[in-house]
C-alpha positions as CSV (number, residue, x, y, z in Angstrom):
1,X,94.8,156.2,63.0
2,X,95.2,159.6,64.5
3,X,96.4,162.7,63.2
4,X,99.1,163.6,66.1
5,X,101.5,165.8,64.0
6,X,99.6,166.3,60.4
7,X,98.4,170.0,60.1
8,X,94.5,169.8,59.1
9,X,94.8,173.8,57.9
10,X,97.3,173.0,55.4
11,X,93.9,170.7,53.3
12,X,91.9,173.4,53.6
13,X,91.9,175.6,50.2
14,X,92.9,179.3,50.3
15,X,91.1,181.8,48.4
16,X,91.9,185.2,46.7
17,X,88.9,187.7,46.0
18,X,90.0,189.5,43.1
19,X,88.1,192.1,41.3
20,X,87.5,192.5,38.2
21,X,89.7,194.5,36.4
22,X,88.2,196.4,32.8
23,X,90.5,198.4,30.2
24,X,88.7,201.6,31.1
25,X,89.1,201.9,34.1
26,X,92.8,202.2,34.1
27,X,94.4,205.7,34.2
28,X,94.7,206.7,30.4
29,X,98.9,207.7,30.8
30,X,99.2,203.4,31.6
31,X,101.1,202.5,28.4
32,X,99.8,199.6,26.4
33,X,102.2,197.1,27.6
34,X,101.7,198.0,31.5
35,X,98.1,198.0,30.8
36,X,98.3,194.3,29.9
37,X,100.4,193.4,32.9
38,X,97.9,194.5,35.3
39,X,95.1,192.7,33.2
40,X,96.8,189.5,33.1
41,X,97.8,190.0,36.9
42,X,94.3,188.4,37.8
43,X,94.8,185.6,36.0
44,X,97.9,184.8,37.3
45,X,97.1,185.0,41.1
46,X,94.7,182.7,40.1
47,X,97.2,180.1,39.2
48,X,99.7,181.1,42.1
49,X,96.4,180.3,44.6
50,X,95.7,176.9,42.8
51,X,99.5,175.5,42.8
52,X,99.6,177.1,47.0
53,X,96.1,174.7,47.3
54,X,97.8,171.7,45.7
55,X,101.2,172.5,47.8
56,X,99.4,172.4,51.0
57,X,97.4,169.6,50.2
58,X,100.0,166.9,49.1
59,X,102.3,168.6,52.1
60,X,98.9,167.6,54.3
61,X,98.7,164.0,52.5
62,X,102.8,163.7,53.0
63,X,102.2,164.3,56.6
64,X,99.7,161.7,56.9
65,X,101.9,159.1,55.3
66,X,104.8,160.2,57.6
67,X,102.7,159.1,60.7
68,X,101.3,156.1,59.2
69,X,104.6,155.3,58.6
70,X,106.0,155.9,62.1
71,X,103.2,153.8,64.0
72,X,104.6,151.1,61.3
73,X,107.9,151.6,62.5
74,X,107.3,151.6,66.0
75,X,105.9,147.9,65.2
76,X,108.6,146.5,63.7
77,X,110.8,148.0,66.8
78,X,108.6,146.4,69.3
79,X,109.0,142.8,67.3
80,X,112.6,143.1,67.0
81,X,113.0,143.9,70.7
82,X,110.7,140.8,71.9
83,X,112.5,138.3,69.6
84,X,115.9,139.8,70.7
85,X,114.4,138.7,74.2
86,X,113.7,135.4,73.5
């Protein structure tokens, strides 16, 4: 089967260089509680870029099936119309 329609970028995993991010190196008038939203920031892009990978790659898969499921349909049309001609 061929992929007519199915977007082959959408399997292909994005990445995010971070860079690492130490205590010290953030300005010393960051107050405690901003200081642990920008260190936790990482860490949470991390997860955004791993759901965005499995939501492009089951968007990819659904794709696939859609078009499988088309050429399946356009069977079953050609049947119906041959035995409607007989």
């Amino acid at each position: 089967m061929t992929n007519q329609y199915a977007n082959p970028g959408l399997k292909e995993p994005i990445s995010v260089q971070g860079s690492y991010i130490t205590p010290d190196i953030l300005p010393s008038n960051f107050s405690e509680s901003y200081r642990r939203i920008v260190l936790s920031g990482a860490e949470d892009i991390g997860k955004v870029v791993n759901r965005a990978n499995d939501s492009g790659y089951e968007a990819y898969a659904a794709q696939l099936k859609n078009e499988e499921q088309d050429i399946i349909l356009g069977n079953h049309e050609e049947r119906i119309t041959k035995l409607r001609r007989v």
